[in-house]
C-alpha positions in Angstrom: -87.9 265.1 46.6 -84.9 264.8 48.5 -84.3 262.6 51.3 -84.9 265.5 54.1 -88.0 265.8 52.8 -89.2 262.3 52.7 -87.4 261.7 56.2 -89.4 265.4 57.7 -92.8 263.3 55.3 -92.5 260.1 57.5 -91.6 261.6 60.8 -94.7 264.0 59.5 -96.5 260.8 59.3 -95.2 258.6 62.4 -96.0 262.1 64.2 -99.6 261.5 63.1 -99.9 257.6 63.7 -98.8 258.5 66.9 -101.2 260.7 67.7 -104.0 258.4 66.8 -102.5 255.6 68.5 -102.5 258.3 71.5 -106.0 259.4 70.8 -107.4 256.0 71.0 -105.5 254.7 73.8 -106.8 257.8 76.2 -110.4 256.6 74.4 -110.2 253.2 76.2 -108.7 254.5 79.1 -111.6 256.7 79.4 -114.0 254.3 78.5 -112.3 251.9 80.9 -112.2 254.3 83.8 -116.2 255.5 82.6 -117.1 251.5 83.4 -115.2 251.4 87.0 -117.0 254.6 87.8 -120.5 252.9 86.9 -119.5 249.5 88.5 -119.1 251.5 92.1 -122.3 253.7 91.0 -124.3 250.1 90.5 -122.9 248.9 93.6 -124.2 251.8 96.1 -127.4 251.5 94.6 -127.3 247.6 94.7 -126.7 248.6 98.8 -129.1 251.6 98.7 -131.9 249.2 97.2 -131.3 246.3 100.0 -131.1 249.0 102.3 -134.7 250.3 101.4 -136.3 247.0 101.1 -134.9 246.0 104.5 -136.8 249.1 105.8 -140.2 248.4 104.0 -139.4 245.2 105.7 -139.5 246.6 108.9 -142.6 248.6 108.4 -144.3 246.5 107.2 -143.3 244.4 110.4 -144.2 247.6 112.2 -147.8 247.1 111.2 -148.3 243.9 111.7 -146.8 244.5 115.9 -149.6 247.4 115.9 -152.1 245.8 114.3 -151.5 242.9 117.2 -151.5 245.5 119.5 -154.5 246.7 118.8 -156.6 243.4 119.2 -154.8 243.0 122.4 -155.8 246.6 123.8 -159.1 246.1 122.9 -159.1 242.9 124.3 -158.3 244.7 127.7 -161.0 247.7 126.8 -163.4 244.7 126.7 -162.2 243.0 130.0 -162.0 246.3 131.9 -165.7 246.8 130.8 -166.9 243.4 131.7 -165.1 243.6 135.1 -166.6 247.1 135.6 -169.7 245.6 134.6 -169.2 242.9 137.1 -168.6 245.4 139.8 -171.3 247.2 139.5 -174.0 244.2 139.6 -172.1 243.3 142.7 -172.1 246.7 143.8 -176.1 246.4 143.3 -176.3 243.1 145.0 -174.3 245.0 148.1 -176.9 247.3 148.3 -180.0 245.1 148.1 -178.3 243.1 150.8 -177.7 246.4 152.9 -181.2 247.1 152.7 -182.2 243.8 153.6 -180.5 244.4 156.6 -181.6 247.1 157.9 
């Protein structure tokens, strides 16, 4: 072997350290780049997910106003029958004093 040769081995060599060294840096880079990617993923979703449970929250709050106003209509319903009820007794008594009269 003469010294080209071992000079054309080791830059044969260097050539393929390099490319290793290469190879694995792009690796982490990737991996690197991979883990920002899923960071910003985990935070939409983090947002999406408050998001949604705010709006269950809501509903749920939703339900709770109906089911008030509900009871409160038929609190009315019951009042407007009681002073329907009321009106017709007095319209009754009305009458029977009419009658009296004439």
């Amino acid at each position: 072997m003469n010294v080209l040769e071992i000079i054309g081995i080791s830059l044969t060599g260097l050539g393929l350290i390099g490319g290793f060294i290469k190879f694995i840096h792009d690796f982490e880079k990737d991996q690197a780049e991979r883990k920002a990617f899923e960071g910003k993923i985990m935070a939409i979703l983090d947002k999406l997910e408050a998001q949604n449970n705010e709006l269950l929250r809501q509903v749920e709050a939703s339900k709770e106003d109906r089911r008030t106003l509900d009871k409160r209509i038929g609190i009315v319903e019951e009042s407007i029958k009681l002073s329907h009820s009321r009106i017709d007794d007095l319209n009754t008594k009305l009458d029977k004093l009419r009658e009296k009269i004439k």
